[in-house]
PAZAPA-4460 file (N, C-alpha, C; in steps of 0.05 Angstrom, whole numbers, plus 32768, in hexadecimal, padded with zeros to 4 digits):
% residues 299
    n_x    n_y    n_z   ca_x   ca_y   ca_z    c_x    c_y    c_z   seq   type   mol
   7FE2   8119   827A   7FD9   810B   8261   7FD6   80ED   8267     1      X     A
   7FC2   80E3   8264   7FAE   80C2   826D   7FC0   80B5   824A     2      X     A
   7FCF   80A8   824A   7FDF   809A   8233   7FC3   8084   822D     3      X     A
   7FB2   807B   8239   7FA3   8063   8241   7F89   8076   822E     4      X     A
   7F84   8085   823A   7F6D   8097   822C   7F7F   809F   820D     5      X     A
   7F8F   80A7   820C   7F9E   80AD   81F0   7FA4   8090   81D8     6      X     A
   7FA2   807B   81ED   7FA2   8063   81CD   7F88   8059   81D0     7      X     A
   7F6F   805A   81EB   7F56   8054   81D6   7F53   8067   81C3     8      X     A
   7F57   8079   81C1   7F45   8091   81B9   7F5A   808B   8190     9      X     A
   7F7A   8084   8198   7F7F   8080   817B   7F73   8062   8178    10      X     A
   7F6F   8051   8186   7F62   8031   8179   7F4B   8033   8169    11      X     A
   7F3A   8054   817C   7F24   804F   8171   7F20   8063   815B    12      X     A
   7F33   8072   8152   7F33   8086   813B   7F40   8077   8125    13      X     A
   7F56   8062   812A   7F5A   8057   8114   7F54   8046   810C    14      X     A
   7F3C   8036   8120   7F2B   801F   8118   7F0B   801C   810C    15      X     A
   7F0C   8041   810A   7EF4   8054   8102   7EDA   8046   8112    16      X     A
   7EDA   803F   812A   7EC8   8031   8140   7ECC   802A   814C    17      X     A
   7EBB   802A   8174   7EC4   8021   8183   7EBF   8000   8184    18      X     A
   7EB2   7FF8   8174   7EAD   7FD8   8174   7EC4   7FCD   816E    19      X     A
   7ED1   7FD5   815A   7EF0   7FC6   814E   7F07   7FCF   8162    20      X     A
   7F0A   7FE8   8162   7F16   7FEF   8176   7F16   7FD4   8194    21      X     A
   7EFD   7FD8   819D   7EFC   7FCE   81AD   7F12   7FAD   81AE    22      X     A
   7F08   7FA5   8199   7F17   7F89   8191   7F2A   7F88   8192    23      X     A
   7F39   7F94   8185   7F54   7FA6   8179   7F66   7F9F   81A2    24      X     A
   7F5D   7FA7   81AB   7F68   7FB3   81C4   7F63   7F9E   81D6    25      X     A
   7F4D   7F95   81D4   7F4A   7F77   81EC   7F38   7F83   8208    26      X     A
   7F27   7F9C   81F9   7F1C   7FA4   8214   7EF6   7FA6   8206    27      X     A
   7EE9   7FB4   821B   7ED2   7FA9   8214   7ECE   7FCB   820A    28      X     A
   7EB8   7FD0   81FE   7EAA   7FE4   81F3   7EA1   8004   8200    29      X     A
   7E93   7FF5   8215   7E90   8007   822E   7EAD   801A   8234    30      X     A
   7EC4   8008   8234   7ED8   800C   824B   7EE8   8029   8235    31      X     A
   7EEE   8018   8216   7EF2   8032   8203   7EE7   8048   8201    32      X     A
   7ED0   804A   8203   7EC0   8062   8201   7EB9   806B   8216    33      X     A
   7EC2   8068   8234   7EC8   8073   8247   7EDD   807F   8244    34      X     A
   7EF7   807C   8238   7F0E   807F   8237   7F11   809E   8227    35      X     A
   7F06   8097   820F   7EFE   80A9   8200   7EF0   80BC   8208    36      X     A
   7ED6   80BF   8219   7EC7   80CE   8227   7EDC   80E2   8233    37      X     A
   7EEC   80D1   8244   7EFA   80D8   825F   7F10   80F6   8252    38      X     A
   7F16   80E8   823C   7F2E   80FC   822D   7F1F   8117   8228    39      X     A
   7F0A   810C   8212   7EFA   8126   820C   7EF4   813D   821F    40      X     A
   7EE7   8132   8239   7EDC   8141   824D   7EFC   814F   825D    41      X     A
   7F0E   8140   8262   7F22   814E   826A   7F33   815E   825F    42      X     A
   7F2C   8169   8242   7F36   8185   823B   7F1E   8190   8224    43      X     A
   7F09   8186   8230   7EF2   8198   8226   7EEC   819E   820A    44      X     A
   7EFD   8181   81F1   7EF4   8181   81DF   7EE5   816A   81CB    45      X     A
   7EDC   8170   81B7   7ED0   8158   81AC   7EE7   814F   81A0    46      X     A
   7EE5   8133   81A3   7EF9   8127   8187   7EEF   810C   8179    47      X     A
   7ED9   8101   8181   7ECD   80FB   816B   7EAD   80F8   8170    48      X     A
   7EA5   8104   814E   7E83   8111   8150   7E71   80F8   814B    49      X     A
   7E5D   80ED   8150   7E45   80E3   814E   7E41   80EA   813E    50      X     A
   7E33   80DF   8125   7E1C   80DF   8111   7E13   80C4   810B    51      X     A
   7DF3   80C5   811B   7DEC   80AC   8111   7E01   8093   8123    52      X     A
   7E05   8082   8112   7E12   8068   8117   7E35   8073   8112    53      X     A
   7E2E   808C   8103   7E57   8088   80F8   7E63   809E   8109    54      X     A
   7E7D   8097   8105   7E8B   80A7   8112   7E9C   80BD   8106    55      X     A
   7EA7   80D2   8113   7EB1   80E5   80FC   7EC9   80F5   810F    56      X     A
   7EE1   80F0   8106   7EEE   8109   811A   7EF0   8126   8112    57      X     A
   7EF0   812E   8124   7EF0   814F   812A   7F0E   8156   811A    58      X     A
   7F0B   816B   811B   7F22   8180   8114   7F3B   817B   8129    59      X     A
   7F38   817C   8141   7F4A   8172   8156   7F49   8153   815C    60      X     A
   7F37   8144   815B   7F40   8129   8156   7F4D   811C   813D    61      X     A
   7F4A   812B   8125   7F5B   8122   810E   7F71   812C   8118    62      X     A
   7F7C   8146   811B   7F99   8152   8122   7FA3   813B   813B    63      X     A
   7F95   8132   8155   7FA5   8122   815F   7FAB   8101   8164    64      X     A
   7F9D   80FD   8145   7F9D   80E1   813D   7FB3   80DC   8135    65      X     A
   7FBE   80F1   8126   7FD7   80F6   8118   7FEC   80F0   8130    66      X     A
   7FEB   80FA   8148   7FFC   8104   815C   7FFF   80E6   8169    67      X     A
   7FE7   80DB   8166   7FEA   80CA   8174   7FF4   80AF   8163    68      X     A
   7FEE   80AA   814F   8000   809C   813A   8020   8094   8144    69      X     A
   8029   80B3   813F   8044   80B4   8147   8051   80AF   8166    70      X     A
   803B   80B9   8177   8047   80AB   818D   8048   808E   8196    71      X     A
   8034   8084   8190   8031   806D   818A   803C   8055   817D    72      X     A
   8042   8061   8163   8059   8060   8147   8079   805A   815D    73      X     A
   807C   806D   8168   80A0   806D   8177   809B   8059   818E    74      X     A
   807D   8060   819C   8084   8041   81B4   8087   802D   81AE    75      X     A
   8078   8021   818E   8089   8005   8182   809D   8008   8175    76      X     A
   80AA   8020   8170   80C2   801A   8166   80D6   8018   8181    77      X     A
   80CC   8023   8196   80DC   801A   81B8   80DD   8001   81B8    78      X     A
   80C6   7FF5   81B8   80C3   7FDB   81B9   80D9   7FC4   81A9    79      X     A
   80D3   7FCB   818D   80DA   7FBC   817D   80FE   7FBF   8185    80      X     A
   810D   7FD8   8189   8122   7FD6   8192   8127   7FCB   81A7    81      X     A
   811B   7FCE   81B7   8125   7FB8   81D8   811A   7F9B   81DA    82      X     A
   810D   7F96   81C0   810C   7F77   81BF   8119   7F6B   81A5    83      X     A
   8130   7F74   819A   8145   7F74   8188   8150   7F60   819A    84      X     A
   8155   7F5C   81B5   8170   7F4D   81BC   8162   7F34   81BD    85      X     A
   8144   7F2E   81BB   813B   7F19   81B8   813A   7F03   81A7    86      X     A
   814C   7F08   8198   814C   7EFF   817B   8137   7EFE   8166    87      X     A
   811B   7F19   8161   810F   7F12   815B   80FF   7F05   8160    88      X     A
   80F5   7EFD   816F   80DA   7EEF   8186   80C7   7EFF   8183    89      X     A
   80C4   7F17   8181   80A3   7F23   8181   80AB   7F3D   817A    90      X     A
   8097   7F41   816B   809A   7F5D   8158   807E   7F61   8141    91      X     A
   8076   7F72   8140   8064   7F6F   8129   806F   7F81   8111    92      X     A
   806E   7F76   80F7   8078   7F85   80DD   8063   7F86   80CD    93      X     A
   805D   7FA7   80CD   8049   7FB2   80B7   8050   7FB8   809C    94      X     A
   804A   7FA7   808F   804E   7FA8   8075   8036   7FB2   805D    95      X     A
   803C   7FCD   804D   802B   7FC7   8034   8032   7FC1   801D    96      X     A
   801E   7FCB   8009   8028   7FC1   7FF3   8016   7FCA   7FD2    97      X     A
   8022   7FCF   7FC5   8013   7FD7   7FAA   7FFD   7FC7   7F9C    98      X     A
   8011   7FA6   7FA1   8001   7F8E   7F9B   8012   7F7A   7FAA    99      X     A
   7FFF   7F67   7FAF   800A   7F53   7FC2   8022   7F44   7FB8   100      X     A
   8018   7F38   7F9A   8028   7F2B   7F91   804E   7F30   7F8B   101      X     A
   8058   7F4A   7F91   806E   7F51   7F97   807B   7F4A   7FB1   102      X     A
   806C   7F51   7FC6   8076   7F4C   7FE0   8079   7F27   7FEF   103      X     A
   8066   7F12   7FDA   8063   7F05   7FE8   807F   7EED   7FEE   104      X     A
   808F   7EEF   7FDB   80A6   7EDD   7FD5   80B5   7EEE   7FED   105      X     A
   80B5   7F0B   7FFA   80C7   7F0B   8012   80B4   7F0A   8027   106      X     A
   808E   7F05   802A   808F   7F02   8040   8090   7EE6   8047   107      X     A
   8092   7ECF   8034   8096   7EB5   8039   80B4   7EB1   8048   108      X     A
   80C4   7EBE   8041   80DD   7EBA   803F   80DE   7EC5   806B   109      X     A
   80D9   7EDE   806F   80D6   7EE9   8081   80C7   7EDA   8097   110      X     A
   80B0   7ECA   8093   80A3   7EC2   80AA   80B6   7EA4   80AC   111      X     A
   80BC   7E98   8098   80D1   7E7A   8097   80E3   7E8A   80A5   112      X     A
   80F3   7E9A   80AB   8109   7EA2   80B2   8107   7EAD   80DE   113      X     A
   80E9   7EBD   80D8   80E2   7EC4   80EB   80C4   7EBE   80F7   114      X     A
   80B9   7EA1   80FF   80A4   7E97   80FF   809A   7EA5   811A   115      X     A
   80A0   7EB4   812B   8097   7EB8   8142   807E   7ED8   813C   116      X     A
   808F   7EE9   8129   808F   7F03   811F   8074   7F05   8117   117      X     A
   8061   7F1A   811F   804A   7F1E   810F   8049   7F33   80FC   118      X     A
   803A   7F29   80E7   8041   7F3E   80C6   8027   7F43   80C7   119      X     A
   8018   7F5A   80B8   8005   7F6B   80A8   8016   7F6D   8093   120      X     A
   7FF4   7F6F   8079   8000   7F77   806B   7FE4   7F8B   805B   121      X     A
   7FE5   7FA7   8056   7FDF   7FB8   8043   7FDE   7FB6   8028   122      X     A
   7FC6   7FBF   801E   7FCB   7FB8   7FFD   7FBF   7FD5   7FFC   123      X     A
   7FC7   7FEA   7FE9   7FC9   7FFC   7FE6   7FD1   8009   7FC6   124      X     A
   7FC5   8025   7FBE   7FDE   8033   7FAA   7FEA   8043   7FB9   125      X     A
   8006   8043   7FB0   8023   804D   7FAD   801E   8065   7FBE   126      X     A
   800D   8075   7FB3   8010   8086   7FC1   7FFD   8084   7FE0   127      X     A
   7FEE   8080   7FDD   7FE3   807B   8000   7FF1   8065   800F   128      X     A
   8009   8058   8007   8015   804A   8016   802B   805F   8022   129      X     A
   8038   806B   8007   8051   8081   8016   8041   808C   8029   130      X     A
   8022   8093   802D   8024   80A2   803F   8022   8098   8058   131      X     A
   8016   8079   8058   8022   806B   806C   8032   806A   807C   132      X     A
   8044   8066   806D   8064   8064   8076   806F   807E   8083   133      X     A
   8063   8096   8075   806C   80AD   808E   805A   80B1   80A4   134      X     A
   803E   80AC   80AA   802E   80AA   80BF   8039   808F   80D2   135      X     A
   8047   8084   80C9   804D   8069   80D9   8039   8052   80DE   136      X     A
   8021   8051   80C8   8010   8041   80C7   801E   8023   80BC   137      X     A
   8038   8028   80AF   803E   8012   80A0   8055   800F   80A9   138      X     A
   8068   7FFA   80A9   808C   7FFA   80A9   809B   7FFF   8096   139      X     A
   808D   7FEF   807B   809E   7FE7   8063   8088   7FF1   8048   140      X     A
   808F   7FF5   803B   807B   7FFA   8027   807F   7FEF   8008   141      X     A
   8074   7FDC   7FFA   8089   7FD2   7FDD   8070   7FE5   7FC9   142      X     A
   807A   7FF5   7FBE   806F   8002   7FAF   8085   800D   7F90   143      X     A
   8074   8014   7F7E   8088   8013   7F5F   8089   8031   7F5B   144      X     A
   80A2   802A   7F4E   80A4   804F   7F44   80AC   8061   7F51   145      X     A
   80B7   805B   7F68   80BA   8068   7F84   80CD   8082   7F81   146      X     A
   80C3   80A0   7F7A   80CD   80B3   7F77   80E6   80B7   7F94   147      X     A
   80F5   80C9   7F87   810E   80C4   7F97   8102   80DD   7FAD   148      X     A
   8112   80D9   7FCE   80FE   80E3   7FE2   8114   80D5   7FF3   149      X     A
   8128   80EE   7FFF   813C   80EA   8018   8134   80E0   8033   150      X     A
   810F   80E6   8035   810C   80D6   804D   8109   80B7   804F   151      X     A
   8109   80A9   802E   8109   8090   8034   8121   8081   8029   152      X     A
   8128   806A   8038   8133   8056   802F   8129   8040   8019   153      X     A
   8132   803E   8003   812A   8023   7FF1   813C   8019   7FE0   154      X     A
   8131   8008   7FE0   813C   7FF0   7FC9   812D   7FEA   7FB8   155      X     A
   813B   7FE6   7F9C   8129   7FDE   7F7C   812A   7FC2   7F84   156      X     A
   8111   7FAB   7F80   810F   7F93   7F87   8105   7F88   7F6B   157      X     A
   80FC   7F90   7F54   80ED   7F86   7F3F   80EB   7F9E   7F2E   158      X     A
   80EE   7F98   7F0E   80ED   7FA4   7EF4   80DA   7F8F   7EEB   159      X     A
   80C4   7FAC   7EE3   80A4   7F9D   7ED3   80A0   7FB6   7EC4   160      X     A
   808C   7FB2   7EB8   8080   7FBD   7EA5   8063   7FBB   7EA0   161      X     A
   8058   7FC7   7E9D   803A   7FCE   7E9B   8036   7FC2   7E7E   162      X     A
   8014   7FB2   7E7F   800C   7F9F   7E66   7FF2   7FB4   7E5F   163      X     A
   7FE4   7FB2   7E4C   7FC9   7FB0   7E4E   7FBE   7F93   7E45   164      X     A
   7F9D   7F99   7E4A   7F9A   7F86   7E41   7F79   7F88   7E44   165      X     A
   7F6F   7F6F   7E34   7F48   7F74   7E28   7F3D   7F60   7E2C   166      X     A
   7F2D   7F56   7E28   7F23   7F3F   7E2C   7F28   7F2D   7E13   167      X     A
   7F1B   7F12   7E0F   7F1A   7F02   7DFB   7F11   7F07   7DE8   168      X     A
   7EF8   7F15   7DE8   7EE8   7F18   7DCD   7EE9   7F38   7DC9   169      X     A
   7F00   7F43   7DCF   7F02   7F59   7DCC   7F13   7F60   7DAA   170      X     A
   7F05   7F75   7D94   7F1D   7F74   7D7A   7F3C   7F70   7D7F   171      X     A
   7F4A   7F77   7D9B   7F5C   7F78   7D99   7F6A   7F5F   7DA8   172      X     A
   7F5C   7F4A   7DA7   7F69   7F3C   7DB3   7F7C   7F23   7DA1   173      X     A
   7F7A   7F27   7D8D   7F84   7F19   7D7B   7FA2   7F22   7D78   174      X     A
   7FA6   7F38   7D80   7FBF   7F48   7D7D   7FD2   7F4C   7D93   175      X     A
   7FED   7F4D   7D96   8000   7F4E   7DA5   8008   7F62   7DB2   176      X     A
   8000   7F7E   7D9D   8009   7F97   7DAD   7FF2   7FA6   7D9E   177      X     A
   7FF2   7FCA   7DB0   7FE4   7FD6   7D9B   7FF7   7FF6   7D9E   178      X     A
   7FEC   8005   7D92   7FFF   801F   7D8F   7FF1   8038   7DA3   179      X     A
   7FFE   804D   7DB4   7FF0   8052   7DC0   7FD5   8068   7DB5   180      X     A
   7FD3   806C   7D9B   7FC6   807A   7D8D   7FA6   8072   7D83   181      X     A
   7FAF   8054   7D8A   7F95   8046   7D84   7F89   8042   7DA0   182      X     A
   7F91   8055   7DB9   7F80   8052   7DD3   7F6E   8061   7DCD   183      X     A
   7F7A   807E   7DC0   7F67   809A   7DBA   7F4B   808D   7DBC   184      X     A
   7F35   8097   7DC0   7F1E   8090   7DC8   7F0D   8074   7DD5   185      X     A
   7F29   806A   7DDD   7F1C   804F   7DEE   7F19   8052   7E07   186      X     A
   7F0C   8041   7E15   7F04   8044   7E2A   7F17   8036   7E40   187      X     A
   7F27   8044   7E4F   7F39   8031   7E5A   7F26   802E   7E7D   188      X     A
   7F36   8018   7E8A   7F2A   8012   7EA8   7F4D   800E   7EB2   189      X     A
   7F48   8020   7EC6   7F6D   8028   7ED1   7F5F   802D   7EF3   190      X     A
   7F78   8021   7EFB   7F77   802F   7F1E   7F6A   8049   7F1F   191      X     A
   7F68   804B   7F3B   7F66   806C   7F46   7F84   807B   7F48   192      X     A
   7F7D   808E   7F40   7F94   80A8   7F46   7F9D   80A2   7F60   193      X     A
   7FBC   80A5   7F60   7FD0   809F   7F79   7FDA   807B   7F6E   194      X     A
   7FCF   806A   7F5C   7FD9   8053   7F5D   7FF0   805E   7F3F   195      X     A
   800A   8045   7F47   8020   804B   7F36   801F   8049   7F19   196      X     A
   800E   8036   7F1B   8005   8029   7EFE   7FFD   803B   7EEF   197      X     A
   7FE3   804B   7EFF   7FD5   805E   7EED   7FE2   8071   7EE4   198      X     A
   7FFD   807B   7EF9   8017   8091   7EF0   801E   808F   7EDD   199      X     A
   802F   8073   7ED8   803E   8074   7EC4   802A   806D   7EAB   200      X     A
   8013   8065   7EA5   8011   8059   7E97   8006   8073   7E8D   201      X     A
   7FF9   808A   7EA1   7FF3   80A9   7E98   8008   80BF   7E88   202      X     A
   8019   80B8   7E99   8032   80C3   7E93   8040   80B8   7E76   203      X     A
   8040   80A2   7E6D   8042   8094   7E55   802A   80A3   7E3A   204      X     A
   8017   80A4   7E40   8001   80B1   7E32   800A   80CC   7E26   205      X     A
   800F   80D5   7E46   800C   80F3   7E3F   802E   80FA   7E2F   206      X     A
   803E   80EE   7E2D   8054   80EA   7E15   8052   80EB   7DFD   207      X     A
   8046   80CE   7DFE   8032   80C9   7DE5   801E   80E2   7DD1   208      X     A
   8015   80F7   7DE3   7FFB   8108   7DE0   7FEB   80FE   7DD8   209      X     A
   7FDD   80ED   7DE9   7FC9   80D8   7DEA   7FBE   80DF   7E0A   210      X     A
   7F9F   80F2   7E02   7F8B   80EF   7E10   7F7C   80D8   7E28   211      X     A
   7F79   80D7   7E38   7F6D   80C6   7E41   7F4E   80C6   7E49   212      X     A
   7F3C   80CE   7E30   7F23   80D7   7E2F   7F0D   80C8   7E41   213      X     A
   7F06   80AF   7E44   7EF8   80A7   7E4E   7F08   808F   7E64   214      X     A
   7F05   8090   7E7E   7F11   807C   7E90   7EFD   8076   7EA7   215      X     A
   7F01   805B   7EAD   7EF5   804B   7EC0   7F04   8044   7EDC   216      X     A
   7F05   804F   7EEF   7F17   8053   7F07   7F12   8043   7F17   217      X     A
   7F1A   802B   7F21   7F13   8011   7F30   7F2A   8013   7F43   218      X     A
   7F28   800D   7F61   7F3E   8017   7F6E   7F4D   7FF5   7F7F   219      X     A
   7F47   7FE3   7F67   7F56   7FC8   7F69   7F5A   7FBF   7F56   220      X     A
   7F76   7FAC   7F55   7F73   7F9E   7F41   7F6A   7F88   7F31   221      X     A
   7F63   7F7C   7F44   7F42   7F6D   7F42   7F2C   7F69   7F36   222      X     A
   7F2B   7F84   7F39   7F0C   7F92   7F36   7F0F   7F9A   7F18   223      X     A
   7F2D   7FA9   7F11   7F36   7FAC   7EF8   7F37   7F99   7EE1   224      X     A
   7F38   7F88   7EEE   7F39   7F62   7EDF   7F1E   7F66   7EDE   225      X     A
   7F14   7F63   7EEB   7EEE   7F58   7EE9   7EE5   7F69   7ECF   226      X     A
   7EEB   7F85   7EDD   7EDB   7F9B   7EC1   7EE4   7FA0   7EA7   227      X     A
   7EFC   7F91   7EA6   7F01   7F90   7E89   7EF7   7F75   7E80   228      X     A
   7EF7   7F58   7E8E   7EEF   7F44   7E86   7ED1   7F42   7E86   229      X     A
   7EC5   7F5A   7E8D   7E9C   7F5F   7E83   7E9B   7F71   7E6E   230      X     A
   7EBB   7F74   7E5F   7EB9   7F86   7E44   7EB2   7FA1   7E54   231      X     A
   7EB7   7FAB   7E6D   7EBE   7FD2   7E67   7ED4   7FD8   7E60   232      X     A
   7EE4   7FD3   7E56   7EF1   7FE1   7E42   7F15   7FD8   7E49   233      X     A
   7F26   7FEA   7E44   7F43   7FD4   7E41   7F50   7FDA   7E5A   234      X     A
   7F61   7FC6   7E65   7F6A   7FCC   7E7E   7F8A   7FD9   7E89   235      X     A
   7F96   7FDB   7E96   7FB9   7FE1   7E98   7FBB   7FD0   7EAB   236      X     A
   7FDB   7FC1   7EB1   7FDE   7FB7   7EC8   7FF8   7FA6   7EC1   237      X     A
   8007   7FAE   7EDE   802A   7F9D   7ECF   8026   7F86   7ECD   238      X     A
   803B   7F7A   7EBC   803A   7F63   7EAF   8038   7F4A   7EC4   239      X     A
   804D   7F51   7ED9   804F   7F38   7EED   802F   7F37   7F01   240      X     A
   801F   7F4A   7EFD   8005   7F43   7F0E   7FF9   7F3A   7EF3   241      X     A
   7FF6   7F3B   7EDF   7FE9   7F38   7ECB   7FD8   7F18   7ED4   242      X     A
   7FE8   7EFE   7ED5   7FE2   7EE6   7EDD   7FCB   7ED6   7EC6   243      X     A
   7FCA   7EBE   7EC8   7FB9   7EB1   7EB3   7F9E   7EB2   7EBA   244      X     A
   7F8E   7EC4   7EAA   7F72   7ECD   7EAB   7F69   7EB6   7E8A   245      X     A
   7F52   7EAB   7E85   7F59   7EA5   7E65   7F3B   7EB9   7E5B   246      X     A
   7F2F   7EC6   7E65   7F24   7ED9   7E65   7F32   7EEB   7E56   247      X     A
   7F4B   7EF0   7E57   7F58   7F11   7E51   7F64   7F07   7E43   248      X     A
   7F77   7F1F   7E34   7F95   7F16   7E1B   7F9E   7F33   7E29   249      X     A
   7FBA   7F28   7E26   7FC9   7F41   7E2C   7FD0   7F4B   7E12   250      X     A
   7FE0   7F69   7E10   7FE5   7F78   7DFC   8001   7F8C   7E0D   251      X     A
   8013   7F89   7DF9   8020   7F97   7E03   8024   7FB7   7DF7   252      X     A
   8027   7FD3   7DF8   8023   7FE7   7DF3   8046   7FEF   7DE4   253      X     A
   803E   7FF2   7DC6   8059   7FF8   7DB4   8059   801A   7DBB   254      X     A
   8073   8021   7DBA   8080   8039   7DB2   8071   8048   7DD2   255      X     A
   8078   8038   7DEE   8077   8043   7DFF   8083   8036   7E1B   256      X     A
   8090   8044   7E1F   80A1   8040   7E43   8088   8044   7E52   257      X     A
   8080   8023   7E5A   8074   801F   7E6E   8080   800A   7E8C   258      X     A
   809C   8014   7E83   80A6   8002   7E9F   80A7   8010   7EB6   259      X     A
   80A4   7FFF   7ECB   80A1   8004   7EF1   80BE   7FF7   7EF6   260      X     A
   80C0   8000   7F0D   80D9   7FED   7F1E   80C9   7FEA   7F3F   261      X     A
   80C2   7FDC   7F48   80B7   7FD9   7F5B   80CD   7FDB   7F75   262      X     A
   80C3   7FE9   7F89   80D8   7FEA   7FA1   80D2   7FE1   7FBE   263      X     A
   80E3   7FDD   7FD0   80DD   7FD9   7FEF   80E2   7FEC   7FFE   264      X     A
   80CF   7FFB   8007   80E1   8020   8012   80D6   8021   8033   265      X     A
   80E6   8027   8045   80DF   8030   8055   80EA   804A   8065   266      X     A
   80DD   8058   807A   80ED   806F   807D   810A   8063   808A   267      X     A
   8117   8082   8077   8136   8079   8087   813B   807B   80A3   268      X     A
   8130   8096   80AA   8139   8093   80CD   8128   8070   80DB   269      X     A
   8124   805F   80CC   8120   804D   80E1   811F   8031   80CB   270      X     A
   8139   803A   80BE   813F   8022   80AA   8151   8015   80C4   271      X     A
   815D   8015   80D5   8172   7FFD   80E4   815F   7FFC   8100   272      X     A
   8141   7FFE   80FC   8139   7FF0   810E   8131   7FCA   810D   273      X     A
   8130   7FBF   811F   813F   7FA2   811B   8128   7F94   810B   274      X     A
   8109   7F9A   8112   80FC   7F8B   80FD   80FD   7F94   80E8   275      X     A
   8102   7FAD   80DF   80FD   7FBF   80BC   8113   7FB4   80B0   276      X     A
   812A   7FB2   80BD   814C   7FA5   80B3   8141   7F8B   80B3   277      X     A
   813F   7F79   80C7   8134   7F62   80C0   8124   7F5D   80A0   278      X     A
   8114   7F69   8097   8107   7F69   8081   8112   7F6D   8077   279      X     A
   8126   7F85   806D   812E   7F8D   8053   8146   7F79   8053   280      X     A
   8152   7F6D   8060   816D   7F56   8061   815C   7F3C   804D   281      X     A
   8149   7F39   8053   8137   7F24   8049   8133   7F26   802B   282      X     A
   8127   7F42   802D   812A   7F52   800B   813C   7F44   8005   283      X     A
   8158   7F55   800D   8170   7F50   8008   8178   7F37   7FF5   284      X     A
   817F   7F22   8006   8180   7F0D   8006   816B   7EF9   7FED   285      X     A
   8155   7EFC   7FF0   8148   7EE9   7FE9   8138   7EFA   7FCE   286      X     A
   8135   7F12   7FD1   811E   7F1B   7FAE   813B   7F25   7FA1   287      X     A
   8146   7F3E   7FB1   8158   7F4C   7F9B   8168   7F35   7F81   288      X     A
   8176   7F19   7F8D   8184   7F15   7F7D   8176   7F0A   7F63   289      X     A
   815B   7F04   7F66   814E   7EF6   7F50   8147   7F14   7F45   290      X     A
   8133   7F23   7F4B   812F   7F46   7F3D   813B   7F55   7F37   291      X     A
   814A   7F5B   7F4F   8152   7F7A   7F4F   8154   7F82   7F33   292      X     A
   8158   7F9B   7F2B   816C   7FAE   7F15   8183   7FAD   7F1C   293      X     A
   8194   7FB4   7F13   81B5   7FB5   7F14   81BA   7FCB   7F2D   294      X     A
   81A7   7FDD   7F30   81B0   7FF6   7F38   819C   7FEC   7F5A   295      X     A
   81B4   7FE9   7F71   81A8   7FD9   7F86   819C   7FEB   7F9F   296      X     A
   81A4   7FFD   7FA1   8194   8010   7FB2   818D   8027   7FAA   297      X     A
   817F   8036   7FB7   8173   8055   7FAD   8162   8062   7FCA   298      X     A
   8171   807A   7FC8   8166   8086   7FE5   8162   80A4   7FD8   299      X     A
***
């Protein structure tokens, strides 16, 4: 087994091209897709198809993208352990995240602490981050709501709560709250399915027995701001991203549990590796004592 032929072939499956790939790696174009060639032809299968300009993996190149994730996945966690006695000198920490604005007070704290260290960071919903975190695409993951799940380690870092909210010249902007009975036939604009927000704030509804007849599925929160501030219709989103738009009015939603607790989770079998510990010490230290909930860990 060519290890050399086995990480172009994942650079260039998970960089969905050999051009990035190429970059990615520090080698030239040619040399990858030789590499790749070389694999294919030496056990006689395709693993990734041509169409046109794009690329597409096969049935056996998706199954050993996976494979190769994880091998790949444990040679930096080799790494990252045998350069532990360095004090932190070089390491890269993959980080995602639900929304930025949770994570950024520990990654300030983290790079002041550890300036040598290189960070990523993921913006994601909740749920395509967990799945991160077990493919080993990610290290750390801060996502809300975090159903309880023995393969990970977390910590509650922040208690929020979900707002809505309309634009300026919207009837309801004159008003402070509204009831959830008066959503019945509005038009809401909410994340895509798998984001936390849209859970609970679904899960709140469906309590209620309150329909969610017509919805507008925007898969940022951004974009969620924009389309409610061109008047499509009312928006969800926790309070602490909410931020000063003067475009919008917030509203808060009576006679409904719409709180999150936002968390830092990573898997347990590789919570006391030295950069993931590194991070969550930082958590530790510097968000929990201003956030947390009372209740300090959860595994």
């Amino acid at each position: 087994m060519n290890l050399a032929q086995l990480r172009a072939f994942n650079a260039v499956a998970a960089a969905g091209g050999f051009t990035r790939a190429a970059a990615r790696l520090g080698v030239t174009q040619p040399t990858l897709s030789g590499q790749v060639k070389a694999l294919e032809e030496a056990y006689g299968v395709e693993l990734i198809g041509r169409r046109g300009r794009q690329l597409a993996l096969t049935e056996t190149g998706a199954a050993l993208l996976e494979l190769t994730r994880r091998i790949f996945g444990l040679a930096e966690e080799a790494e990252q352990l045998l350069s532990a006695a360095r004090g932190l000198e070089r390491g890269h920490l993959r980080l995602g995240a639900d929304a930025p604005y949770h994570v950024l007070p520990a990654l300030g704290a983290f790079t002041a602490r550890y300036p040598k260290l290189r960070l990523s960071l993921t913006v994601g919903n909740s749920e395509s981050l967990i799945r991160d975190l077990h493919d080993h695409r990610i290290d750390v993951a801060v996502v809300a709501n975090l159903a309880p799940d023995p393969r990970l380690h977390a910590l509650p870092v922040r208690e929020d709560r979900l707002v809505l909210f309309v634009r300026k010249t919207h009837p309801w902007a004159r008003r402070r709250w509204v009831k959830p009975a008066e959503l019945a036939g509005e038009r809401l604009v909410l994340r895509e399915p798998g984001s936390s927000t849209r859970r609970v704030f679904e899960s709140a509804m469906a309590r209620a027995g309150i329909p969610l007849e017509e919805v507008i599925e925007i898969n940022s929160r951004e974009a969620v701001r924009e389309a409610v501030a061109a008047g499509l219709g009312v928006g969800v989103v926790s309070e602490s991203e909410f931020g000063n738009d003067p475009r919008l009015v917030k509203l808060s939603l009576a006679e409904a549990d719409l709180g999150a607790t936002e968390y830092v989770a990573c898997l347990a079998e590789r919570k006391e590796l030295r950069l993931i510990r590194a991070f969550l010490e930082i958590v530790e230290d510097s968000v929990l004592p201003a956030h947390a909930p009372k209740s300090k860990e959860v595994r």
